[in-house]
DOMARNU-167250 format. One line per 10 residues: their letters; for each residue x, y, z of C-alpha. Coordinates in Angstrom, 2 decimals. Layout:
! residues N
A	X/Y/Z  ...
***
This chain:
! residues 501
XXXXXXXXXX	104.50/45.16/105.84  105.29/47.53/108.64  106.90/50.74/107.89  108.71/50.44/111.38  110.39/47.78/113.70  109.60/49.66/117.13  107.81/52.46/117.47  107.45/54.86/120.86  103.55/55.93/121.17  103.90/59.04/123.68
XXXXXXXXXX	100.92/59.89/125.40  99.68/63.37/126.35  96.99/64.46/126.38  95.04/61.49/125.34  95.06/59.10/128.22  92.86/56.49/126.59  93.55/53.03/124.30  90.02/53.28/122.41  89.86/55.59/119.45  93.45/57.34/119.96
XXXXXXXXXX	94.98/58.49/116.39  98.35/58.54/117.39  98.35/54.85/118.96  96.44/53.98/115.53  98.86/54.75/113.64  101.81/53.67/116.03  100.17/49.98/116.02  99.54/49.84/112.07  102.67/51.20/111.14  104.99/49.44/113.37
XXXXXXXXXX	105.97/45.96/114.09  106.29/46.17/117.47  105.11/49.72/120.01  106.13/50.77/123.36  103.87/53.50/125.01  105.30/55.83/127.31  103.69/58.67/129.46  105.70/61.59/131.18  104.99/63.70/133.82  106.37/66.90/133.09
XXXXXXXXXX	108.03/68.82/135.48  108.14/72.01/133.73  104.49/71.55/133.86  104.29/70.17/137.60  106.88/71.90/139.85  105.06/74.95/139.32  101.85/73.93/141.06  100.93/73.39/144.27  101.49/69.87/146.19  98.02/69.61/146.83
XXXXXXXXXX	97.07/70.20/143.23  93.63/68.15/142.32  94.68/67.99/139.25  97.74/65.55/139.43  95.54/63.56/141.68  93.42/62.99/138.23  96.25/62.12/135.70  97.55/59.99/138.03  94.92/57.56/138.53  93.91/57.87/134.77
XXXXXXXXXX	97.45/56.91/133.85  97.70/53.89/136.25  94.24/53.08/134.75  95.55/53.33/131.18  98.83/51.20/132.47  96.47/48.30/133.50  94.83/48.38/130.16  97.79/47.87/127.83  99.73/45.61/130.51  96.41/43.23/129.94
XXXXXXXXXX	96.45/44.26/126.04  100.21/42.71/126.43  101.96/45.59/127.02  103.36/48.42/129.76  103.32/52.27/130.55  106.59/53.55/130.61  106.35/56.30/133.41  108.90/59.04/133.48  109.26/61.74/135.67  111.08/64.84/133.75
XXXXXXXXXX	111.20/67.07/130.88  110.32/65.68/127.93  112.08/67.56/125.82  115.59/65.47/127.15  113.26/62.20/128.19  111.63/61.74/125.39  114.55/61.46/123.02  116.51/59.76/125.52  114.27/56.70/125.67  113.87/56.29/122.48
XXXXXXXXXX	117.76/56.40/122.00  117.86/53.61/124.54  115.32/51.49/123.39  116.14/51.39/120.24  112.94/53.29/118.54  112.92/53.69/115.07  109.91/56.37/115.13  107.61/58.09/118.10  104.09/58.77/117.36  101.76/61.65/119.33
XXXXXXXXXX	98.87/63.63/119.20  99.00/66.98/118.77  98.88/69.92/120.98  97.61/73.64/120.70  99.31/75.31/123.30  102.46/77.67/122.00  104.88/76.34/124.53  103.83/72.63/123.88  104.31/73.59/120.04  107.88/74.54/121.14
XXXXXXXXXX	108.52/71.64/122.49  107.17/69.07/120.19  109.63/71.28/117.45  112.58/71.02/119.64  112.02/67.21/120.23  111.28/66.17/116.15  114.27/68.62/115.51  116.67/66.54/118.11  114.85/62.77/116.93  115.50/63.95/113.31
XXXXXXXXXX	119.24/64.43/114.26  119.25/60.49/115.49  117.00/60.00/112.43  114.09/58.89/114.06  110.90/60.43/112.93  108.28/62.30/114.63  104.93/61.99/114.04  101.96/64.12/115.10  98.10/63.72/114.38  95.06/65.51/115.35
XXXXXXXXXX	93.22/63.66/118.34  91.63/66.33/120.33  89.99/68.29/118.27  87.38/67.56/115.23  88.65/70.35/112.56  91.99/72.20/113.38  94.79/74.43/111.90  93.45/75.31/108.58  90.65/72.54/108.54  88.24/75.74/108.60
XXXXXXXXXX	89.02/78.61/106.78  86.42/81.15/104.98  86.68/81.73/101.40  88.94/83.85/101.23  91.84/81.57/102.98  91.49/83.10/106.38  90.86/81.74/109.72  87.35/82.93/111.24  87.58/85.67/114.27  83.73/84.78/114.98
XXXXXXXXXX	82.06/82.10/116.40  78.34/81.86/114.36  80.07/82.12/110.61  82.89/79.75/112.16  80.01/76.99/113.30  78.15/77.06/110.15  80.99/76.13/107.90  82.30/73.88/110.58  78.98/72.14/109.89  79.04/72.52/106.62
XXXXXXXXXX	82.62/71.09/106.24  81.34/68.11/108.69  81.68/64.42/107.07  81.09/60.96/107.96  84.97/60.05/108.26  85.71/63.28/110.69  83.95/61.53/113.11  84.93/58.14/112.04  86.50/56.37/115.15  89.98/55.24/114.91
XXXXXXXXXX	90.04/51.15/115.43  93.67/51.51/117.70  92.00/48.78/120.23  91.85/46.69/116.99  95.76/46.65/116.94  96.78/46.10/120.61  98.70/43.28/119.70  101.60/44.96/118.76  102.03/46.50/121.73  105.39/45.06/123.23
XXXXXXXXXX	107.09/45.24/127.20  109.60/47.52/127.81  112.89/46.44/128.62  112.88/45.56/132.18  115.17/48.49/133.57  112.66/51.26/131.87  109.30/49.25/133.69  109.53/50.54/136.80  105.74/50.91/137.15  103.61/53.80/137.66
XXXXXXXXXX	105.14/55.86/140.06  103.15/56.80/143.34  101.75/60.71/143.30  104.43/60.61/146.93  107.10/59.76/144.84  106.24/62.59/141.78  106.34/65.14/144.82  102.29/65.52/145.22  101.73/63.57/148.27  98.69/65.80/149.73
XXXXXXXXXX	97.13/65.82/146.25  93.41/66.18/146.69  91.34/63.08/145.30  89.99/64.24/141.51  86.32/65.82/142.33  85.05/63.78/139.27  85.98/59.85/138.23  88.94/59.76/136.44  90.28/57.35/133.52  88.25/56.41/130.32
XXXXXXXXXX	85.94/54.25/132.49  84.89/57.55/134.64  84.37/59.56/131.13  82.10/56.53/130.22  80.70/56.87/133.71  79.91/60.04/133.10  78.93/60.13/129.45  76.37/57.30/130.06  74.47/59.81/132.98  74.60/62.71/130.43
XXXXXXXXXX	73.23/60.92/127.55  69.88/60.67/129.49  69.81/64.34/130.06  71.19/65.58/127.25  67.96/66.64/125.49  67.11/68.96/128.33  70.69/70.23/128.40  69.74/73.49/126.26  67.75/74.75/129.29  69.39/72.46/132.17
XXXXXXXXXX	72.68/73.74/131.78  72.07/77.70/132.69  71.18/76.72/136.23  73.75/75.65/138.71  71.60/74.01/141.20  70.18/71.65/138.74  72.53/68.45/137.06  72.57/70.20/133.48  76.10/70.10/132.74  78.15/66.79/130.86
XXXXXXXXXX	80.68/67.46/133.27  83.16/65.88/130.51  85.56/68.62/130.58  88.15/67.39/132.31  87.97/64.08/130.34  87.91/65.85/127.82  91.01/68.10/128.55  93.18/64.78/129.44  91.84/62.83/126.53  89.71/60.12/128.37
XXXXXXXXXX	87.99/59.96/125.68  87.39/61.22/122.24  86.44/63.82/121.23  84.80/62.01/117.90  82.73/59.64/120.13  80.89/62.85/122.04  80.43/64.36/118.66  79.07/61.65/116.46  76.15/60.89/119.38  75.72/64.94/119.97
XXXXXXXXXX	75.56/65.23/115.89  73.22/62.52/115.53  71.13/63.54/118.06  70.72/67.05/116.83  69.80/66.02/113.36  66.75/64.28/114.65  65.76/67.68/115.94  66.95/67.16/119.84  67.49/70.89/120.78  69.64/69.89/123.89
XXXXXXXXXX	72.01/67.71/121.30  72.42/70.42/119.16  73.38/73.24/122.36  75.28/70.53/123.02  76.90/70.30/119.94  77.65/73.89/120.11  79.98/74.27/123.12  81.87/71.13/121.30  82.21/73.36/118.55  83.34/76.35/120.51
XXXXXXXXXX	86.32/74.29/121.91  87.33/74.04/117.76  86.95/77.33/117.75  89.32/78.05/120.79  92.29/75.76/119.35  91.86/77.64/115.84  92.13/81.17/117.08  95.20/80.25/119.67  96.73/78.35/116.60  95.97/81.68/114.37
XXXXXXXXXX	96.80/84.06/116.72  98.94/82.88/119.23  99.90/85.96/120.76  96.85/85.61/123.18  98.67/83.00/124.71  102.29/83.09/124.84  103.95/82.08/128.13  104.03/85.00/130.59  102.61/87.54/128.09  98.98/86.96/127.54
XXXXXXXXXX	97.32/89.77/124.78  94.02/90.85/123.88  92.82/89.19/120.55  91.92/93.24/119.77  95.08/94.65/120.21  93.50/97.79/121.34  92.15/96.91/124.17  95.60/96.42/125.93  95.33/100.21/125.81  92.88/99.75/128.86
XXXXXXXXXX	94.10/101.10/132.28  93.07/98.51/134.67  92.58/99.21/138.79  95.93/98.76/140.16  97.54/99.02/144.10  96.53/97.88/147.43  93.22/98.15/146.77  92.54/96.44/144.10  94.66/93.75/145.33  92.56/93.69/148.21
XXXXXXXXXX	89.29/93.32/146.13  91.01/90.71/143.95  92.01/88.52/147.20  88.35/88.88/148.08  86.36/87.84/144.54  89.17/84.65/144.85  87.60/83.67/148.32  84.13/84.41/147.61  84.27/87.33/149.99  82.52/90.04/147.59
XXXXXXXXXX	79.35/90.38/149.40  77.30/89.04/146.27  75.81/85.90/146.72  76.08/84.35/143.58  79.82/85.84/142.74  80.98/84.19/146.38  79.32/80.96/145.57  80.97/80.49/141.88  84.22/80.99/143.77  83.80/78.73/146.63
XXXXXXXXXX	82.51/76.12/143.98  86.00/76.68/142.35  87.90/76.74/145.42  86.15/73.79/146.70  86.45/71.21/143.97  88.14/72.79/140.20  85.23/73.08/139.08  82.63/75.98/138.03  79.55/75.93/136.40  79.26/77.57/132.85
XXXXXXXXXX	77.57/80.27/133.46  79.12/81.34/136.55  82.05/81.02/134.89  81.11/84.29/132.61  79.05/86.01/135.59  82.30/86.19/137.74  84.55/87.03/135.07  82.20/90.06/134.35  82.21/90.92/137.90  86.19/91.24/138.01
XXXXXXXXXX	86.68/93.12/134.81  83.47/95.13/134.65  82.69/95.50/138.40  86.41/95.86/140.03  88.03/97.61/137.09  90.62/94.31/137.41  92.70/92.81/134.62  91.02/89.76/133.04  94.48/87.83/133.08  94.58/88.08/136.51
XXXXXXXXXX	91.41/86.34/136.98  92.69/83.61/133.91  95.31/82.99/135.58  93.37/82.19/138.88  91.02/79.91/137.41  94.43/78.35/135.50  95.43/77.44/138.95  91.92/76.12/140.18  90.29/74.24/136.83  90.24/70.94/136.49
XXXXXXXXXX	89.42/71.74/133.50  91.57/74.17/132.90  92.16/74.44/129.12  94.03/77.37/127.38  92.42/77.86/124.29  89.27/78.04/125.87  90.21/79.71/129.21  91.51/82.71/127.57  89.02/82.87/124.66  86.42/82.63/127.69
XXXXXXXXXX	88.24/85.19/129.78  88.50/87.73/126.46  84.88/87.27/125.93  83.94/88.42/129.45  86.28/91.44/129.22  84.81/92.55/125.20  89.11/91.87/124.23  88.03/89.14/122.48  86.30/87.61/119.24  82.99/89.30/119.11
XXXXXXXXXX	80.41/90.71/116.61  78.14/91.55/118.76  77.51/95.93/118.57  77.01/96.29/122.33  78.86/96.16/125.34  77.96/93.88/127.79  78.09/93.91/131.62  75.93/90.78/133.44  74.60/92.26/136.76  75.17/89.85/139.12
XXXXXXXXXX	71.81/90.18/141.09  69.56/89.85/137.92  71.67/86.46/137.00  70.98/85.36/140.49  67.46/85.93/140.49  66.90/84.30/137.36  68.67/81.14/137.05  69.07/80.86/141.13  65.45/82.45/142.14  65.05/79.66/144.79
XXXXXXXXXX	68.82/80.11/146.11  69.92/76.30/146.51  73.53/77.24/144.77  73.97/79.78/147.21  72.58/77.99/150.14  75.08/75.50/149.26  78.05/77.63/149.11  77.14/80.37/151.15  76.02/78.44/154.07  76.06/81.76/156.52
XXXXXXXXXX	73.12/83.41/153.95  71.19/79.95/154.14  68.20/81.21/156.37  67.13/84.24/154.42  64.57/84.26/152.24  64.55/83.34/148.76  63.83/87.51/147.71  66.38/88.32/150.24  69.13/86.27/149.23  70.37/87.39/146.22
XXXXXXXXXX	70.86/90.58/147.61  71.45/90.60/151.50  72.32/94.09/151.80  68.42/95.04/150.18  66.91/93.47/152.89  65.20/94.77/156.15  67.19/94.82/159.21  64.52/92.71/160.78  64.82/89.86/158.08  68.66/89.86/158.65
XXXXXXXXXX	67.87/89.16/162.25  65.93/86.43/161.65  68.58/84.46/159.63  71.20/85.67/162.11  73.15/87.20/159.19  74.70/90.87/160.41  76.29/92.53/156.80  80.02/93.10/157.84  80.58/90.68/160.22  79.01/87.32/159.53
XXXXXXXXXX	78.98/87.85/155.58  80.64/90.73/153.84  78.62/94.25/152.94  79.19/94.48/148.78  82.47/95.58/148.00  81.68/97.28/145.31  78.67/99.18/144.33  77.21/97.72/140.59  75.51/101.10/139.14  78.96/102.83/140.18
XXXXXXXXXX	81.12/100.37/138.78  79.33/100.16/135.91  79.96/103.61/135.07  83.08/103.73/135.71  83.72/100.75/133.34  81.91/102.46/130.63  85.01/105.56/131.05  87.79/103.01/131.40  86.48/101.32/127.78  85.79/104.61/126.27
XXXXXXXXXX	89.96/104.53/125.82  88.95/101.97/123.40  85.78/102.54/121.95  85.21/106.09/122.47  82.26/107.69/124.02  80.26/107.58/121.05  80.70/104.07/120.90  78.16/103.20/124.27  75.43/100.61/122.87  75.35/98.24/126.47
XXXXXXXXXX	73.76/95.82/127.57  73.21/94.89/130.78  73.11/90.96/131.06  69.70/89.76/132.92  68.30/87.40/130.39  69.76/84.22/129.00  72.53/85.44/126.80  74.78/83.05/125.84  78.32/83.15/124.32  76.83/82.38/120.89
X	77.10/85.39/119.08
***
């Protein structure tokens, strides 16, 4: 026997009918379940009307619509703040419980509490699962009770905690016949991305909806054993690109895993790389959960208190270098191209992601949230847990064992894992006729090579901004606030370091 009558399944971030917890339990627990979907204009009015990243949810959500309307039921589309839609609806409709999955994020926290808290007050219960994430909250603690501050310890009890069922899928698609209509006044359809004030929004650079995650996931899976080299070189198809399926819920998380997992323990390297940036995301939601002042709305910390001690470059000139790393206007090659990637479609490679966020805290002396923010406002992927844990990790704020300091040099990460130059080329159209030694580092060559590819330094691509031995220095005294001069083991990136300390 059902628990419930009618229950309200509200999606999120989990835009998907196949293997979705909180629709699971919404289905098996009710008698009858309308879904709803908001689009949140706390989150929205904010961004820009052009934003790529509506354009995505938007045609994943009137994807998902079409699914349950031929499972039997509807999407009921809002456009509002959930915090007074949410328990609205279910006040009109009648619901006798809403289901969700759960989110990390400290202002989403807020208000999920503020939403059970008014529900509870109409007694209607609110019920939250884990979906996006494998292990969570205090899934993963080491023995002593305490959440892990690094990633390697973190990863091998992850692994070690790792069962059968925690990547058991969820049989929701099983139970779509309890979906039910809406009453006819709240199916009104999915509203058009015009008429949710995002007319200009850009078309999503990858295919949205569960059947572009599939789309996608069925390309990767054919690569994926070469993905522990593949992926460190931005000219080459290394990357999943699941992401931002992965950030909307598209799919689950479980389904990546289990394949990734059972790859891995027949000894596929790329599986188990693979396997580890999965991991990392875990990681990400743990330590915002943990320690959420790295995150709080408006006032983002370092995870090492300390380091907010450090005195970044400030005034007109640093604003004028920071307007020039965000248009790929530096005068390094492979900095400009990262950020025109980003500019040009939300997206950025993996690596570039940590060679450009070194450049603007270790090179320019500028504060890493000003760069998170930026790529915030430009990811498709955009994730906070993982975006700030990223961002930390570039600027040495965040959770780290390793004893030295690191700095990548941009020109030694170009060589190596650009040497012939297509990412650039691509990007960086003006530097396209130098030569494959010359254009990594324009400024290096001879005047009579510049000729040639009709590139003059200053006027048809920038002269470097900053010098890299200089700035280098002077990033060594700004940290010594910190870690004090006797503290100086560096490292200067030019090999294939990875985040996997």
């Amino acid at each position: 026997m059902a628990d419930f009558d009618l229950g309200l399944m509200w999606f999120r971030r989990d835009l998907r009918t196949a293997d979705n917890v909180a629709l699971y339990h919404a289905l098996t627990r009710c008698r009858r379940v309308l879904c709803a979907f908001v689009f949140d204009r706390e989150i929205l009015d904010p961004l820009a009307r052009n934003d790529r990243r509506v354009a995505f949810i938007h045609a994943s959500v009137v994807e998902l619509d079409r699914t349950l309307r031929e499972a039997g039921g509807a999407l009921i589309v809002l456009h509002g703040v959930p915090a007074d839609a949410i328990p609205a609806l279910a006040r009109e409709c009648g619901v006798n419980a809403v289901f969700a999955n759960r989110d990390y994020e400290p202002s989403a926290k807020a208000r999920d509490d503020a939403i059970a808290q008014t529900l509870a007050g109409a007694g209607v219960p609110f019920f939250s699962f884990k979906d996006q994430a494998i292990f969570d909250h205090d899934d993963v603690l080491t023995g002593s009770g305490k959440p892990y501050t690094v990633f390697t310890p973190y990863k091998r009890k992850w692994l070690q905690t790792l069962t059968p069922d925690a990547l058991a899928p969820y049989a929701s698609e099983d139970h779509l016949h309890a979906l039910t209509k809406p009453p006819a006044k709240a199916d009104s359809g999915v509203p058009s991305l015009a008429e949710i004030g995002f007319p200009d929004a850009h078309a999503p650079a990858f295919p949205p909806g569960t059947s572009g995650a599939y789309e996608l996931f069925d390309d990767f899976r054919d690569r994926m054993t070469d993905y522990d080299r593949a992926r460190d070189f931005p000219a080459q198809k290394g990357p999943s690109y699941l992401g931002v399926h992965l950030r909307h819920g598209t799919v689950s998380i479980r389904a990546l895993a289990r394949v990734a997992h059972d790859a891995q323990r027949h000894g596929d390297r790329g599986a188990a790389t693979w396997l580890s940036e999965l991991i990392w995301r875990d990681f990400y939601f743990g330590v915002l959960h943990h320690f959420p002042r790295v995150g709080m709305p408006g006032d983002h910390r370092a995870f090492k208190p300390e380091y907010d001690r450090i005195e970044w470059e400030t005034g007109d000139a640093a604003d004028a270098h920071f307007a020039a790393w965000c248009a790929g206007q530096t005068g390094y090659p492979l900095v400009d191209a990262a950020m025109r990637q980003i500019n040009a479609s939300g997206y950025m490679h993996n690596r570039l992601r940590m060679v450009t966020a070194s450049f603007l805290t270790k090179d320019l002396g500028i504060d890493w949230r000003r760069g998170e923010a930026y790529f915030e406002a430009q990811l498709n992927d955009f994730e906070l847990s993982s975006n700030n844990g990223g961002w930390q990790w570039a600027a040495s704020s965040g959770c780290d064992a390793q004893p030295y300091f690191r700095i990548f040099n941009p020109v030694t990460q170009s060589r190596k894992f650009d040497a012939a130059g297509n990412f650039i080329r691509h990007y960086v159209p003006e530097l396209a006729g130098l030569s494959d030694r010359d254009i990594h580092a324009p400024w290096l060559a001879k005047p009579d090579a510049l000729k040639a590819a009709n590139v003059a330094l200053g006027v048809d691509y920038p002269a470097p901004i900053v010098d890299h031995d200089a700035a280098r220095k002077r990033t060594l005294a700004r940290y010594d606030v910190v870690r004090g001069p006797g503290k100086r083991a560096v490292i200067e990136i030019d090999d294939d370091e990875s985040s996997d300390d």
